[in-house]
Each structure stands twice: as structure tokens, then as C-alpha cells.
N, CA, C and O atoms as CSV, one atom per row, in Angstrom:
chain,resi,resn,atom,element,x,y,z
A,1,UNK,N,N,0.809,-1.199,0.000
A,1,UNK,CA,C,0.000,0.000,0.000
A,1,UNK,C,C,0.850,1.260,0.000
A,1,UNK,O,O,0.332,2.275,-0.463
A,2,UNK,N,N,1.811,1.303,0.358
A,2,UNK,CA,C,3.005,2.421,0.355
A,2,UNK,C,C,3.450,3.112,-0.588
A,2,UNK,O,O,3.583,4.303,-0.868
A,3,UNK,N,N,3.766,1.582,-1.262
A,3,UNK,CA,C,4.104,1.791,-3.037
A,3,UNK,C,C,2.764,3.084,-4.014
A,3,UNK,O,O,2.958,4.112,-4.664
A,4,UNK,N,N,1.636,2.400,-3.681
A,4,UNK,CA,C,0.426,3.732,-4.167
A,4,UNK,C,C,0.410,5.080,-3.646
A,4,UNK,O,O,0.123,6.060,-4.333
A,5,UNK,N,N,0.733,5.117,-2.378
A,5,UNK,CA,C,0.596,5.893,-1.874
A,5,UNK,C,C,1.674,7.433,-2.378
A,5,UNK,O,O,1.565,8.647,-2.550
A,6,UNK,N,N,2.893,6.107,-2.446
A,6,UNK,CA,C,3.921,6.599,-2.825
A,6,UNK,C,C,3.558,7.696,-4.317
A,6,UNK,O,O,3.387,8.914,-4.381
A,7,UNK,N,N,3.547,6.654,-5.351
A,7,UNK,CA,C,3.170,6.756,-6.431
A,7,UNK,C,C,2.320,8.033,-6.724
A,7,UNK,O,O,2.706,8.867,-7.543
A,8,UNK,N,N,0.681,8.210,-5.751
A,8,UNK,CA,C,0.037,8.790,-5.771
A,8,UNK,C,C,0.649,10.624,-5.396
A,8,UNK,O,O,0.182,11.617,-5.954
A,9,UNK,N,N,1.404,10.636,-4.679
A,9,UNK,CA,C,1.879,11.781,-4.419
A,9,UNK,C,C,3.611,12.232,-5.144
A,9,UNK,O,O,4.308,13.241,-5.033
A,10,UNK,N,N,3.735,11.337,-5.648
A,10,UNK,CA,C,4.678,11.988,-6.873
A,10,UNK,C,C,4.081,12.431,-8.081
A,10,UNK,O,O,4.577,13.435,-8.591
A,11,UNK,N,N,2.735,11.676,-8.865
A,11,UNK,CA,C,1.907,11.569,-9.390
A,11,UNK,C,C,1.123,13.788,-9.141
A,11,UNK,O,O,1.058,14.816,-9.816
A,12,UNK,N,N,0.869,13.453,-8.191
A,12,UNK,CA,C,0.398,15.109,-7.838
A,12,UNK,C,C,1.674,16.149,-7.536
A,12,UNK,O,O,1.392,17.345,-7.452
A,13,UNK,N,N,2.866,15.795,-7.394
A,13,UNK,CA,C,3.750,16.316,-7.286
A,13,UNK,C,C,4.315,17.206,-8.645
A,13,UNK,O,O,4.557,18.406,-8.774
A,14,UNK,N,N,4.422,15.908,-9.709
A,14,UNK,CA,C,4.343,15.785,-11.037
A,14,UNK,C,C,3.197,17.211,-11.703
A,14,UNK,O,O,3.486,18.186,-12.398
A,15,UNK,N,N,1.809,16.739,-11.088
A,15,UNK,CA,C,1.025,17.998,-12.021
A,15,UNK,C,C,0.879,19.493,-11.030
A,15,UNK,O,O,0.379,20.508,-11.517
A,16,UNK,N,N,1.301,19.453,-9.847
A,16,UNK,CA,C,1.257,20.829,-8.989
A,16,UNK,C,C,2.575,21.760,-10.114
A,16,UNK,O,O,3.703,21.464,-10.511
A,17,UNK,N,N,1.599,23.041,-10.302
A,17,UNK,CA,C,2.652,23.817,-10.856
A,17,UNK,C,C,3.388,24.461,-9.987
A,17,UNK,O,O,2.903,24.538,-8.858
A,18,UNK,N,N,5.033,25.246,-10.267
A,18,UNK,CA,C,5.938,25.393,-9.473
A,18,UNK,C,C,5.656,27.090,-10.029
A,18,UNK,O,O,5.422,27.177,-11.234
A,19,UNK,N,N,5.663,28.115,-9.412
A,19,UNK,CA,C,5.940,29.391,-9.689
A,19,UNK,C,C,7.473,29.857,-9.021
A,19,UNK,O,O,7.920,29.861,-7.874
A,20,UNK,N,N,8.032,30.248,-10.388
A,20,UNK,CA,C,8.780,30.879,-9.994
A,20,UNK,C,C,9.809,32.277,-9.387
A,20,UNK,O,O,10.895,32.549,-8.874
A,21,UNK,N,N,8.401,32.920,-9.949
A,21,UNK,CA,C,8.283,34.719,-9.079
A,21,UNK,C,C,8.574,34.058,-7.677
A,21,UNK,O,O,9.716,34.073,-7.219
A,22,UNK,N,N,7.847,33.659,-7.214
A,22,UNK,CA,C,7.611,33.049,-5.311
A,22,UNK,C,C,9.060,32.002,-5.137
A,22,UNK,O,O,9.017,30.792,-4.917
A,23,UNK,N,N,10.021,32.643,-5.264
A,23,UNK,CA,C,11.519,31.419,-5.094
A,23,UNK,C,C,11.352,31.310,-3.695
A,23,UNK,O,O,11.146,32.302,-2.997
A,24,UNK,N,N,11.446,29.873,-3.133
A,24,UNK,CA,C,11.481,29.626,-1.654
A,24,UNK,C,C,10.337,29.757,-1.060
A,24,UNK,O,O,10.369,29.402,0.118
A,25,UNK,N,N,8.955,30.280,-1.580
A,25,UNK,CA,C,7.999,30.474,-1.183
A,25,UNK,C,C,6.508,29.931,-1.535
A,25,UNK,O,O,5.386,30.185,-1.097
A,26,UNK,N,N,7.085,28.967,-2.645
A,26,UNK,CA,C,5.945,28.066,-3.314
A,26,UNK,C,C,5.350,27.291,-2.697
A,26,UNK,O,O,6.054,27.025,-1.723
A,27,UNK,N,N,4.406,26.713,-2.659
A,27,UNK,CA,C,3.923,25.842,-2.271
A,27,UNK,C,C,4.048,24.712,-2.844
A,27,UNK,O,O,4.002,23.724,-2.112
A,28,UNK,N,N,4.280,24.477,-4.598
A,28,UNK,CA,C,4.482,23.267,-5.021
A,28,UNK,C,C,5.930,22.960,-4.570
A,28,UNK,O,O,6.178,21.760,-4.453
A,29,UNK,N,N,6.927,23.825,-4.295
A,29,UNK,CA,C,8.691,23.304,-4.024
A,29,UNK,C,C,8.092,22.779,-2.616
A,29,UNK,O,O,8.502,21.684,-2.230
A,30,UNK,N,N,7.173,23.460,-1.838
A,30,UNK,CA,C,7.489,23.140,-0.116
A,30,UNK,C,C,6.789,21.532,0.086
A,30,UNK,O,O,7.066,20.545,0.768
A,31,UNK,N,N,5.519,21.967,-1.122
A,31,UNK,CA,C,5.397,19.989,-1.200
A,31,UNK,C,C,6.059,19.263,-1.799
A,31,UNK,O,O,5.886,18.150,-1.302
A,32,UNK,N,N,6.969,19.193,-2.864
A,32,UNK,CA,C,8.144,18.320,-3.398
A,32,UNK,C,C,9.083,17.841,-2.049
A,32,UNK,O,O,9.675,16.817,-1.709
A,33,UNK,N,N,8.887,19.010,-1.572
A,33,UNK,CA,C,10.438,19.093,-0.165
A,33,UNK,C,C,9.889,17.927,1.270
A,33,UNK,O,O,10.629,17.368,2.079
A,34,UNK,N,N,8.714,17.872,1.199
A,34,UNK,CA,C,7.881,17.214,2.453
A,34,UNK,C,C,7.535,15.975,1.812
A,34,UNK,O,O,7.810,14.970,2.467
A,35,UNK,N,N,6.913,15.775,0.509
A,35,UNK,CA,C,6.839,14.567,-0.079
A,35,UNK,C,C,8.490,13.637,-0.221
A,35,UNK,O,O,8.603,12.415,-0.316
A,36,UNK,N,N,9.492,14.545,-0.198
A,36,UNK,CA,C,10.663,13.361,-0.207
A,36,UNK,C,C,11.098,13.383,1.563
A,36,UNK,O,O,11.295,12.312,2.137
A,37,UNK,N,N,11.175,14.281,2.066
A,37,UNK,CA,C,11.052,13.911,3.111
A,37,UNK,C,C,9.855,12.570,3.947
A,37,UNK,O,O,10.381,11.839,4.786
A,38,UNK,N,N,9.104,12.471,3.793
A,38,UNK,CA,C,8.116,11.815,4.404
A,38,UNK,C,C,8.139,10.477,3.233
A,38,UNK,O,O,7.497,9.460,3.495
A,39,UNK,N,N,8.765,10.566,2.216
A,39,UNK,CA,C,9.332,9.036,1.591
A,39,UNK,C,C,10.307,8.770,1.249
A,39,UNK,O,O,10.500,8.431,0.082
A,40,UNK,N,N,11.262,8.832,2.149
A,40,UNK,CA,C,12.753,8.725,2.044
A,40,UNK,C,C,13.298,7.760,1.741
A,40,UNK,O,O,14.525,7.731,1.645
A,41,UNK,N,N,12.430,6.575,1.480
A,41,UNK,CA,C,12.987,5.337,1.335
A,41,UNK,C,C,11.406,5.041,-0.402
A,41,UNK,O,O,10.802,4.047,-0.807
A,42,UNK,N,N,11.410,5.624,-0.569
A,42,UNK,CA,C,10.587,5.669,-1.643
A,42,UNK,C,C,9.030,4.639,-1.631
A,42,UNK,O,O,8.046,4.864,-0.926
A,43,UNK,N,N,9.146,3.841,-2.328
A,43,UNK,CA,C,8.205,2.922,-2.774
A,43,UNK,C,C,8.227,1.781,-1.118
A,43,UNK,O,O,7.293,1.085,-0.722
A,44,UNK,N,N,9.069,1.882,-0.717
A,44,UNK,CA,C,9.547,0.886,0.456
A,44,UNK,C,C,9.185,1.563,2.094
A,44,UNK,O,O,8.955,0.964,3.144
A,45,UNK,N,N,9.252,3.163,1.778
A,45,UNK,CA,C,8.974,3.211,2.959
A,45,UNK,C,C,7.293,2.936,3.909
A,45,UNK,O,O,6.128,2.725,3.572
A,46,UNK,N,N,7.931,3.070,5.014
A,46,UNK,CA,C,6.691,2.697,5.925
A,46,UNK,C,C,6.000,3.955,6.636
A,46,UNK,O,O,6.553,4.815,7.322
A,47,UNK,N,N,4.673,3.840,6.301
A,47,UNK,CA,C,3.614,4.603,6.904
A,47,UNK,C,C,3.262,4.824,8.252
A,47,UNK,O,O,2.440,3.996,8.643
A,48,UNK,N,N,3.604,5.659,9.102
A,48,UNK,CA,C,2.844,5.144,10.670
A,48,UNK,C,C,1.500,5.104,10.648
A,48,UNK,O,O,1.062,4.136,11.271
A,49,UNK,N,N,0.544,5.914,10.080
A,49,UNK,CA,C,-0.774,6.209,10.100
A,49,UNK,C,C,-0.878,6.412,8.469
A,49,UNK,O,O,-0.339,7.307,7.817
A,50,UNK,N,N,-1.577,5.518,8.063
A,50,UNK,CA,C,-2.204,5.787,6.687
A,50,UNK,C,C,-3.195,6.508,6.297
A,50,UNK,O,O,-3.402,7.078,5.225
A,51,UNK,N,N,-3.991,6.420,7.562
A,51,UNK,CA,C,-5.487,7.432,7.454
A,51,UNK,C,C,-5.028,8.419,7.204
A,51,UNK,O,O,-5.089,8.822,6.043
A,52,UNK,N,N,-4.176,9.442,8.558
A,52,UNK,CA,C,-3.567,10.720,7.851
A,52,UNK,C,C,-3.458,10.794,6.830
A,52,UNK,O,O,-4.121,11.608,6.188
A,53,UNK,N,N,-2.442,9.851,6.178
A,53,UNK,CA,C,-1.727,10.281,5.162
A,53,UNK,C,C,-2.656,9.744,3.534
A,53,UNK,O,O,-2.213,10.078,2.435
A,54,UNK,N,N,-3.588,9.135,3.644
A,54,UNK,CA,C,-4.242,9.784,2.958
A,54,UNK,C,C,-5.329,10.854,3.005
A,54,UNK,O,O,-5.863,11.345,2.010
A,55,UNK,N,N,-5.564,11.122,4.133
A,55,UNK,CA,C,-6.030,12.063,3.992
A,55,UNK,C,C,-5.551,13.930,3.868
A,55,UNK,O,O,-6.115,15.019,3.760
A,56,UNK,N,N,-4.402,13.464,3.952
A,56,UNK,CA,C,-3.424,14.983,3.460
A,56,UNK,C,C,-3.469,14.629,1.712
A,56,UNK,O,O,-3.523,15.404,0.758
A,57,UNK,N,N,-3.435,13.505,1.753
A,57,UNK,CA,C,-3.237,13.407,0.105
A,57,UNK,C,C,-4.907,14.201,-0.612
A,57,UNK,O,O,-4.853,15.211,-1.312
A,58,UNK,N,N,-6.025,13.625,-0.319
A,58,UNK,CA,C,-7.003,13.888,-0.674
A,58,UNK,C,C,-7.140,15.438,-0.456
A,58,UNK,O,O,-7.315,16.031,-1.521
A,59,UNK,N,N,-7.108,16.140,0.513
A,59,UNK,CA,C,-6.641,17.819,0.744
A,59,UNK,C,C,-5.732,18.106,-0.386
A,59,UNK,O,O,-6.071,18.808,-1.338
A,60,UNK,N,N,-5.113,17.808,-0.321
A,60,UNK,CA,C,-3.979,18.539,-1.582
A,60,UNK,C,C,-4.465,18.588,-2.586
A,60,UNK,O,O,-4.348,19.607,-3.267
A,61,UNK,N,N,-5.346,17.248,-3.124
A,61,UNK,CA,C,-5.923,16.920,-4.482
A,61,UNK,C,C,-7.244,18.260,-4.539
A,61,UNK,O,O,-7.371,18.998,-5.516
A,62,UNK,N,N,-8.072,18.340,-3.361
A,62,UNK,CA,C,-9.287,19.323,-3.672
A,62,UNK,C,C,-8.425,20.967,-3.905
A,62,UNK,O,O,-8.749,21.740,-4.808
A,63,UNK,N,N,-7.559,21.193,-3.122
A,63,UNK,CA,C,-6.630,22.283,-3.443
A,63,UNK,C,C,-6.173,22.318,-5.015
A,63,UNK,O,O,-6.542,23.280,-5.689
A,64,UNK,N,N,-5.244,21.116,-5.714
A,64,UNK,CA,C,-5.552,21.049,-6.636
A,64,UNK,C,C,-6.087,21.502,-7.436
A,64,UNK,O,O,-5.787,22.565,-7.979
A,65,UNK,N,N,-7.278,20.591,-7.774
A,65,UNK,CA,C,-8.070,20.862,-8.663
A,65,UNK,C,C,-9.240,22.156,-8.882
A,65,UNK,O,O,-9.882,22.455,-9.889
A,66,UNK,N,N,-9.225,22.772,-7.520
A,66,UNK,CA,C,-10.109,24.093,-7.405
A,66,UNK,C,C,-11.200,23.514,-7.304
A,66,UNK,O,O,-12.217,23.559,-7.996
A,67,UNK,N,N,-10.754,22.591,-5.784
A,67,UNK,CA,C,-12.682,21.927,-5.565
A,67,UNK,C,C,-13.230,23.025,-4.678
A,67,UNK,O,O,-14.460,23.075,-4.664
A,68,UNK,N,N,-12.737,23.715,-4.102
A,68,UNK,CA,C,-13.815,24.826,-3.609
A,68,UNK,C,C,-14.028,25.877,-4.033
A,68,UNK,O,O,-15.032,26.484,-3.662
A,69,UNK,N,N,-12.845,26.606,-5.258
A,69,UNK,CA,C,-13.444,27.497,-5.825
A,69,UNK,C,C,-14.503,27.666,-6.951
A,69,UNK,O,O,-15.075,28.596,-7.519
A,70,UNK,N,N,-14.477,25.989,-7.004
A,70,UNK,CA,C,-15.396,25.878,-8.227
A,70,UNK,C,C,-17.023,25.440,-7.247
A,70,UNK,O,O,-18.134,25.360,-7.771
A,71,UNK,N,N,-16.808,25.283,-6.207
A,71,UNK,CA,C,-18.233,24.766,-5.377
A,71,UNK,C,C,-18.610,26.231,-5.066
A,71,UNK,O,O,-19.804,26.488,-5.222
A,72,UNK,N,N,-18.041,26.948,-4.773
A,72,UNK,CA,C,-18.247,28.198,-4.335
A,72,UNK,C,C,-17.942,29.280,-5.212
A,72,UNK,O,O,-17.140,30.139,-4.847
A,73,UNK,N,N,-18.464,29.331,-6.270
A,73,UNK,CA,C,-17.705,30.400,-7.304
A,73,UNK,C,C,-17.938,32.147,-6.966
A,73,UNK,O,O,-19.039,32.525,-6.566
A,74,UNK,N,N,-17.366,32.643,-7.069
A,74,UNK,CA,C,-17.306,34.109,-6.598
A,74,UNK,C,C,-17.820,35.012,-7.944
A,74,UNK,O,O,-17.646,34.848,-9.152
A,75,UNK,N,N,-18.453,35.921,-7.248
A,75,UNK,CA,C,-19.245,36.841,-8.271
A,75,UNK,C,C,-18.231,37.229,-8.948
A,75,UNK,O,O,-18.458,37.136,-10.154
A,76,UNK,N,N,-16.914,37.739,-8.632
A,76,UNK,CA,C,-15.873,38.938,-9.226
A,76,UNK,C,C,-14.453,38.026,-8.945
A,76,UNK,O,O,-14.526,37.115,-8.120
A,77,UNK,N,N,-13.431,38.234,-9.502
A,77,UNK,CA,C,-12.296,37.990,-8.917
A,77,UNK,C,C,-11.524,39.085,-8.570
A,77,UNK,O,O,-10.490,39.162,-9.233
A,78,UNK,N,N,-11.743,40.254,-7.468
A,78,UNK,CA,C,-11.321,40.675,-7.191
A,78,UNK,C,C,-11.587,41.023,-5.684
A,78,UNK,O,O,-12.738,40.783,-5.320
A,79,UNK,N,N,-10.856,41.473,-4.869
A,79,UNK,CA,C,-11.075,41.956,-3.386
A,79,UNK,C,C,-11.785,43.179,-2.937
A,79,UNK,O,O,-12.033,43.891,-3.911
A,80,UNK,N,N,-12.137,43.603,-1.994
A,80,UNK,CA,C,-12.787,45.057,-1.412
A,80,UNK,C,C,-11.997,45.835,-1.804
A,80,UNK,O,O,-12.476,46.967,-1.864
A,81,UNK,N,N,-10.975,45.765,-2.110
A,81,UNK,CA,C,-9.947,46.727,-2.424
A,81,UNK,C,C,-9.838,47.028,-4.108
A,81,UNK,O,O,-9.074,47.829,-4.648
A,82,UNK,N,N,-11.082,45.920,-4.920
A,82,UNK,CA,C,-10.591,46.322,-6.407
A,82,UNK,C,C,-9.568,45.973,-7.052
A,82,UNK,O,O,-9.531,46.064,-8.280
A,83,UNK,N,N,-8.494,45.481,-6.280
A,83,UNK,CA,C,-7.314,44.363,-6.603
A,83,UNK,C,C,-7.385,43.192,-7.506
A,83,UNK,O,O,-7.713,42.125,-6.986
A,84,UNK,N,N,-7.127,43.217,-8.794
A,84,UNK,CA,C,-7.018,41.748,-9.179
A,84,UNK,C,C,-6.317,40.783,-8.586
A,84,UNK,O,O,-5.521,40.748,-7.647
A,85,UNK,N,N,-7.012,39.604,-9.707
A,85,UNK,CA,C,-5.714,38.334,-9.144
A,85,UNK,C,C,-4.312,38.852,-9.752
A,85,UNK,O,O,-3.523,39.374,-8.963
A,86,UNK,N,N,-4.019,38.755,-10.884
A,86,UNK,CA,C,-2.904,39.546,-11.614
A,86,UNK,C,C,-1.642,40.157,-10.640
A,86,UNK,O,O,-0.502,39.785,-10.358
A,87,UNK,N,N,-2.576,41.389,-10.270
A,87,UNK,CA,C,-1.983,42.203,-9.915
A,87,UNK,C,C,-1.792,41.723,-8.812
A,87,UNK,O,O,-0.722,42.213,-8.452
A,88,UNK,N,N,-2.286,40.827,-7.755
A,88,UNK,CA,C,-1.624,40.187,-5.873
A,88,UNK,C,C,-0.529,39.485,-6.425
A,88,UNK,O,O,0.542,39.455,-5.819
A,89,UNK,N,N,-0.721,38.776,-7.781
A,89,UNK,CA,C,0.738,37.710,-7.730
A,89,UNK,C,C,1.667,38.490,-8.574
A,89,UNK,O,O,2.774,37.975,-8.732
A,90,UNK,N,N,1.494,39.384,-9.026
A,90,UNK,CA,C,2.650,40.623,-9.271
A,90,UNK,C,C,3.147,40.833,-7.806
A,90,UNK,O,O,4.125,40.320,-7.262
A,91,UNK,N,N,2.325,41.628,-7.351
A,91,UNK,CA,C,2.760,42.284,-6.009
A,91,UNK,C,C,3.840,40.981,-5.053
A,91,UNK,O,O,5.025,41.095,-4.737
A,92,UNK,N,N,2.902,39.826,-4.799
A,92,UNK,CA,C,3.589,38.949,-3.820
A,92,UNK,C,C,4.497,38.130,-4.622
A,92,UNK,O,O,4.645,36.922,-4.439
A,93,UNK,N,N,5.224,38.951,-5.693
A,93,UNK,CA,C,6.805,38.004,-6.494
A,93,UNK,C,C,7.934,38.456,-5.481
A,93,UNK,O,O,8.198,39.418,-4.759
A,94,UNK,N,N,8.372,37.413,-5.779
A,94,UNK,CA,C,9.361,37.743,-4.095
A,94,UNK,C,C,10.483,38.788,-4.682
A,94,UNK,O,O,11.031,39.465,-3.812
A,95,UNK,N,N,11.026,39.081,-6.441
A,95,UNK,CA,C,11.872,40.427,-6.500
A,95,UNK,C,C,10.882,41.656,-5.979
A,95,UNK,O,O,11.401,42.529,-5.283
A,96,UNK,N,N,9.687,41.730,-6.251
A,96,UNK,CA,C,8.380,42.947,-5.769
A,96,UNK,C,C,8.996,43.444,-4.230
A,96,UNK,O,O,9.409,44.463,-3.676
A,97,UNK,N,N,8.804,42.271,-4.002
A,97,UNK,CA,C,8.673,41.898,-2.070
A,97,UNK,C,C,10.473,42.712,-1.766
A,97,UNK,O,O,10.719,43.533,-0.883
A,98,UNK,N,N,11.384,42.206,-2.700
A,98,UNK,CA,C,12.800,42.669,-2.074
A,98,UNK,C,C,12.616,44.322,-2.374
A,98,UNK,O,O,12.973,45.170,-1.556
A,99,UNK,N,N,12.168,44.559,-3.326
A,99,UNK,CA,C,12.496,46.101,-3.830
A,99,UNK,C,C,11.369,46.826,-2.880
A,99,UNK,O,O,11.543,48.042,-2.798
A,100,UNK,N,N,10.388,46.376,-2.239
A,100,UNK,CA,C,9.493,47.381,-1.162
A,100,UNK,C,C,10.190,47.140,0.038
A,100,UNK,O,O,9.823,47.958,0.883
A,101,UNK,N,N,11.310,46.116,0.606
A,101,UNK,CA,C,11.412,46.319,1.643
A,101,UNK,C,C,12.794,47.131,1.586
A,101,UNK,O,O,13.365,47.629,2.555
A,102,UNK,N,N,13.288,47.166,0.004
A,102,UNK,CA,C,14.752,48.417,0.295
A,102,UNK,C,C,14.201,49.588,0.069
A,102,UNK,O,O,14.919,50.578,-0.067
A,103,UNK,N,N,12.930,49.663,-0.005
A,103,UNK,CA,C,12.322,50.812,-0.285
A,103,UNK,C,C,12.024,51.569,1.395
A,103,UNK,O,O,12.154,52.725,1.796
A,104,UNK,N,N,11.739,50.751,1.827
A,104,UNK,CA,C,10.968,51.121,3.331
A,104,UNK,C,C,12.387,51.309,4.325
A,104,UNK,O,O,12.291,51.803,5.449
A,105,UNK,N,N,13.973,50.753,3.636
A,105,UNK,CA,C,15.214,51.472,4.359
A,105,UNK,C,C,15.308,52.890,4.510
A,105,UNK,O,O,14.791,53.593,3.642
A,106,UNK,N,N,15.851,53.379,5.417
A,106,UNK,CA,C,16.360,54.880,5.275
A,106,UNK,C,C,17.741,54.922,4.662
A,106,UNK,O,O,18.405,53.957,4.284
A,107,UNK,N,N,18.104,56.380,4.621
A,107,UNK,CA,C,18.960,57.127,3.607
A,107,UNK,C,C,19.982,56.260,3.994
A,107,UNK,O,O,20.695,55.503,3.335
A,108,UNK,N,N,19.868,56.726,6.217
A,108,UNK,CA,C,20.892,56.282,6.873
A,108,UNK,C,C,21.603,54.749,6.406
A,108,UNK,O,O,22.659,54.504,5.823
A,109,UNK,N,N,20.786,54.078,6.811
A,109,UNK,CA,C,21.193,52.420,6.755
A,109,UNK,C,C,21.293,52.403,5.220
A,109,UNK,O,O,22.467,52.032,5.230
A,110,UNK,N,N,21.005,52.506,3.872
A,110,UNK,CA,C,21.362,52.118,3.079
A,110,UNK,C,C,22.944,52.725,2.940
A,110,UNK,O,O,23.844,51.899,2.791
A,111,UNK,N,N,23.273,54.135,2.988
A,111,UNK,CA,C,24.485,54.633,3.348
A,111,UNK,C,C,25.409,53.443,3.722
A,111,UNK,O,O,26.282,52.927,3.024
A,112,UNK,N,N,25.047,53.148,4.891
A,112,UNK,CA,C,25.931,52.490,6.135
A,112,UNK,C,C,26.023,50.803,4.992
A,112,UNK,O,O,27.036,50.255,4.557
A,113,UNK,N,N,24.687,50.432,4.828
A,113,UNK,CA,C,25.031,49.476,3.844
A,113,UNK,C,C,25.603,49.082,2.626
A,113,UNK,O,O,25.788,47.929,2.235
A,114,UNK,N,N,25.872,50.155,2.049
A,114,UNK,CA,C,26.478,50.634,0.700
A,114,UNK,C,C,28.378,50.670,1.172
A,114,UNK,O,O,29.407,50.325,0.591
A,115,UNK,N,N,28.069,51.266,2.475
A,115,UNK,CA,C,30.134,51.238,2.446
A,115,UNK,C,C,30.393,50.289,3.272
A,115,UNK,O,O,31.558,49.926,3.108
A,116,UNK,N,N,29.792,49.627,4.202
A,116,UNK,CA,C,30.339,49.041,5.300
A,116,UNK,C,C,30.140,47.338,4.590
A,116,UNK,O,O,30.698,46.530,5.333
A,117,UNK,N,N,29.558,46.737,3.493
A,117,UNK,CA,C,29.312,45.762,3.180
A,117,UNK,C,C,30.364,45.721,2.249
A,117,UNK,O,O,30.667,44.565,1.953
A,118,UNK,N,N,30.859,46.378,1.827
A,118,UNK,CA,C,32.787,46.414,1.098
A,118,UNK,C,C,33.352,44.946,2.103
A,118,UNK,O,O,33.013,44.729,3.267
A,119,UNK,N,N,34.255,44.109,1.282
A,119,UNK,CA,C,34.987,43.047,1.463
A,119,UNK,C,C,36.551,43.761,2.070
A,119,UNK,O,O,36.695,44.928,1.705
A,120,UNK,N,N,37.476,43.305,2.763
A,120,UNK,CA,C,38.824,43.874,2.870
A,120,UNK,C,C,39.656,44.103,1.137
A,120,UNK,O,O,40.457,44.944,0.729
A,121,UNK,N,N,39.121,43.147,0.609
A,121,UNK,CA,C,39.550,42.795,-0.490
A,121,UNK,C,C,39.464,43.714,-1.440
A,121,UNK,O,O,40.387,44.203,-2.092
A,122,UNK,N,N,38.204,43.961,-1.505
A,122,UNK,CA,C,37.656,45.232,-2.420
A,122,UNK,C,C,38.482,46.765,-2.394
A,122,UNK,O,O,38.467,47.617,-3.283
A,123,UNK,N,N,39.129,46.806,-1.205
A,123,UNK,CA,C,39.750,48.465,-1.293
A,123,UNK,C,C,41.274,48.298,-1.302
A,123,UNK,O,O,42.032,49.082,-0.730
A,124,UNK,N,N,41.662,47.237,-1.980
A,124,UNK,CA,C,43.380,46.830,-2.370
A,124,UNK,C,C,42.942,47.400,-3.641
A,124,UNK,O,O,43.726,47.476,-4.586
């Protein structure tokens, strides 16, 4: 039963897409990373609780496939705020994310970061 199990979540591993705006922050890398962790011995390893573990499998699959956004379909795709989808996964690309938080530095600390991050090496 391991072996399927196995199978079954490389299988969804296989069709979860990977974004790569979100580096380190995906959700399909953080399940690749937990699926080999938790089958480290592949087709062979052993299950403590199978119920769990299929039932994380079956969660992942309704995530997947958009079993609740499609049970629940929304008038608009956008937020109170008028926000597209588009435009949140623009915003939450993790270069977005680096350039608002050197944005939110002061004069001071970028200063201080600009000369003091020099190598010994660099001023031969």
C-alpha cells in the first residue's frame, strides 16, 4: 500500500505547478520538499498512520483541482480593495517583495550598507 501511496503523491507532485516569481515560497517546491522527506525510502517506505496520510493526500488533491473554488464560485475575482488576481501575484513576487522592503530602508542604513558591506579585499 506504500508503493500507491507513494506513487500517488509523486503523481500530484508531477502535475502541482511550481511558480517561480515566489523562489522559496511556493507551495508546489514546499510539497516536493515534504513529499521526499516523508518518503525517504521511496516505494519501500513505511507509513505510521495511513489514514492521515491519505487524507493529506485527498486535501492537496481538492486544493488542486479548485474543488472549492469551483463549489463556491465568486461573483468577481477581485477583493474590497478592487485588486485583481494579476496584480496580488505581481505584487507577492518575491523580486516585488525585495524592492518594497529596500524601499521602506532609510537614507541612513542604506548609506551604512552601501560602504560598510565592502569586502577587505575590495579596497586593495
Amino acid at each position: 500500500m506504500a508503493a500507491t501511496r507513494y506513487r500517488r503523491f509523486l503523481k500530484l507532485c508531477e502535475e502541482w505547478p511550481v511558480e517561480e516569481t515566489k523562489r522559496q515560497r511556493d507551495l508546489g517546491v514546499f510539497l516536493r520538499q515534504r513529499v521526499a522527506q516523508a518518503f525517504r525510502e521511496g516505494e519501500n517506505t513505511q507509513i505510521a498512520d495511513p489514514e492521515t496520510c491519505d487524507r493529506m493526500y485527498e486535501s492537496l488533491v481538492r486544493i488542486h483541482t479548485n474543488y472549492y473554488k469551483n463549489k463556491y464560485p465568486r461573483l468577481k475575482d477581485t477583493s474590497f480593495t478592487g485588486v485583481t488576481v494579476e496584480d496580488c501575484k505581481m505584487i507577492l513576487a518575491t523580486d516585488i517583495l525585495k524592492q518594497m522592503e529596500d524601499m521602506k530602508k532609510g537614507t541612513w542604513k542604506k548609506l551604512r550598507e552601501k560602504f560598510y558591506a565592502k569586502k577587505p579585499e575590495d579596497s586593495k
